[in-house]
N, C-alpha and C positions, 0 to 999 in steps of 0.2 A: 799347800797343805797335803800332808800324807796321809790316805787309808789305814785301818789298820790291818789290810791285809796288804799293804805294798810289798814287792817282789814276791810273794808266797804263792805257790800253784795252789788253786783253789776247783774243788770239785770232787767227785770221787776219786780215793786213791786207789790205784790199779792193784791188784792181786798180783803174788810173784807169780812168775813161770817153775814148771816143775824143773827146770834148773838150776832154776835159781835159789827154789827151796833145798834141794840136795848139794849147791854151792855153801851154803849158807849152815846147811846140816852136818855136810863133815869139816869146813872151817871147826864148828863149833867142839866137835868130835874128837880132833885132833888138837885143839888147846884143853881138851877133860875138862871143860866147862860145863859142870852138872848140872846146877841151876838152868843156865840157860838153855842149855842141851833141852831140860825139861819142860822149859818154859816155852821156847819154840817148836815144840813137838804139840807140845798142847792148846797152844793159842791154837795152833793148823786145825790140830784135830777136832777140837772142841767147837770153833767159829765162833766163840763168845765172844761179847763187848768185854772193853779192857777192864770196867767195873765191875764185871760179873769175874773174868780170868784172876785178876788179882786178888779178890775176895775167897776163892776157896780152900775149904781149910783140908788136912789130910785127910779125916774122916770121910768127908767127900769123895774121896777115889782111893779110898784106902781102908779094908777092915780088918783087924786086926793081923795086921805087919800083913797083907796081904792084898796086892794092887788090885782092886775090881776088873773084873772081863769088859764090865759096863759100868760106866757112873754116869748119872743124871746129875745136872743143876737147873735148878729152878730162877731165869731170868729176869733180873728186878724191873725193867724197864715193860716186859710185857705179862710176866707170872706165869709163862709156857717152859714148859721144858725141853731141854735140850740132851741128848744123849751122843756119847762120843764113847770111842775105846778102840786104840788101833796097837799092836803088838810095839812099835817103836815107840808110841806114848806112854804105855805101860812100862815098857823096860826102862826108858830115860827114868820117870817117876820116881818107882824103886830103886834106881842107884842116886837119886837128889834124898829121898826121903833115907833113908840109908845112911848116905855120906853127912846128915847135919844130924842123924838120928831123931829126927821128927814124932812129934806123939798125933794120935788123931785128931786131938782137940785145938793144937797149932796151927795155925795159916802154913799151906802150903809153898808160900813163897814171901816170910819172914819178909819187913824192910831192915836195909841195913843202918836207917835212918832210927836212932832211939825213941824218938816222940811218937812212930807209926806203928801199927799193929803189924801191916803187912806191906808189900809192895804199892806203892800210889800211883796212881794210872799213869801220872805225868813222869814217871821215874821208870814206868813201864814202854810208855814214849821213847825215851832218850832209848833204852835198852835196844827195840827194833831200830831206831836212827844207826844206832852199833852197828846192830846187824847187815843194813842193807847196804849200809857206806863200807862194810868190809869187803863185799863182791864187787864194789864200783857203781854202786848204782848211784842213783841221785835220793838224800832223805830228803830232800824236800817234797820230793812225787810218793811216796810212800808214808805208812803212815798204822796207826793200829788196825786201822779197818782193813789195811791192806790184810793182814794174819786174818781176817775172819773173811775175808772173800776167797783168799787161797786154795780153800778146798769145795770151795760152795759152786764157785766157777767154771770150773771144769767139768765137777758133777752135771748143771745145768745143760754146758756145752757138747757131754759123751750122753745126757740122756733125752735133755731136751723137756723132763719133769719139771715142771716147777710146782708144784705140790709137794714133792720128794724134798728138795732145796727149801721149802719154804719149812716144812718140818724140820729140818736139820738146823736153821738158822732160827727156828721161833721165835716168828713171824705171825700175826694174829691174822691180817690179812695178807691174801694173795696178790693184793696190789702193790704191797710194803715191799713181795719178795722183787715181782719184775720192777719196779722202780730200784732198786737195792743193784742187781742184777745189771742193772742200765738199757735191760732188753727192748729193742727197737721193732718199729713195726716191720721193718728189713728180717730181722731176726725171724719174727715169728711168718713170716712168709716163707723163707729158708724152709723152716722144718716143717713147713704144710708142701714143699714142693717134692720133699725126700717121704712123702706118703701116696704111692698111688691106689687107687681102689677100683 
C-alpha cells in the first residue's frame, strides 16, 4: 500500500540561493516575461503565503497609475501585516500592470483560467515548478514557501534578528518565526559565540 506522500521530499522547502534567484531572474528577463518577471520579484520581496500573493489586486501597490514606494498587505492567515517595496519589484510591477493595462480594482495577477478571478495557488505552484526546473534544480525540493523564505533567510543569517524576520514575515509569534526559520539550538549558540563582552 502506498502513502500519499510516496516519492515526494517532504519537510521544509529550502529557500533559493542568491543565484539562484538572479539565475532565475534574468532567465525570466530575457524571455520579456512580464507577468512572471513580476510575479517572482514579488513573491521574493513580499515573503507572502501564495494565498495572500495571489490575491492582490492592483490598488494594493498601485495608486493612481503609480507603483507605491511601500505597499502593505494585510495576512489572512494571521491579520498582521506585511510591508515590502524593493526598486526591481516596483519596476517589474509597472511594466506587468502597463503591458495588460490593469485598473486598481483588478487582481494584479488575472487567472488565465475563465472560471477564476485571479491566479489560484495551485497554478501559482506549477508557475515556481517552471521556474526552478528551468535552472536545474529539482521541483520536487522546492516549492512556494520556498519564494517566501528567500528573502527572510538571509536576512536572519546577515543579522541574526529574528524579531526583524518575524516582522517581515508576519508572524504573531516568535516561535512561529525560529520554527519557520528551522533555527537550531547550534544556530543560536553560533551567534552568542560572535558576541564578546
Amino acid at each position: 500500500m502506498s502513502s500519499w506522500n510516496s516519492g515526494r521530499i517532504i519537510g521544509q522547502k529550502p529557500p533559493l540561493k542568491p543565484k539562484e534567484v538572479w539565475a532565475i531572474r534574468t532567465r525570466l528577463q530575457m524571455l520579456s516575461a512580464v507577468r512572471d518577471l513580476a510575479l517572482f520579484n514579488l513573491a521574493i520581496d513580499s515573503k507572502l503565503r501564495a494565498c495572500d500573493l495571489v490575491a492582490i489586486s492592483v490598488g494594493d501597490v498601485s495608486i493612481s497609475g503609480r507603483v507605491r514606494d511601500r505597499a502593505t498587505i494585510i495576512q489572512k492567515k494571521t491579520g498582521r501585516p506585511v510591508q515590502f517595496g524593493t526598486d526591481p519589484t516596483r519596476e517589474a510591477i509597472a511594466a506587468w500592470i502597463g503591458s495588460r493595462r490593469l485598473r486598481e480594482r483588478d487582481y494584479l495577477f488575472p487567472s488565465r483560467v475563465h472560471a477564476l478571478p485571479h491566479l489560484s495557488t495551485r497554478q501559482y505552484a506549477r508557475i515556481v515548478e517552471r521556474w526552478v526546473s528551468s535552472i536545474g534544480l529539482d521541483p520536487q525540493r522546492y516549492g512556494t514557501h520556498s519564494m517566501r523564505r528567500t528573502k527572510a533567510a538571509p536576512i536572519y543569517k546577515k543579522t541574526g534578528n529574528l524579531r526583524a524576520v518575524q516582522l517581515l514575515l508576519g508572524h504573531k509569534k516568535l516561535e512561529s518565526t525560529v520554527q519557520y526559520l528551522g533555527i537550531e539550538v547550534d544556530d543560536a549558540l553560533a551567534i552568542s559565540e560572535q558576541v564578546e563582552l
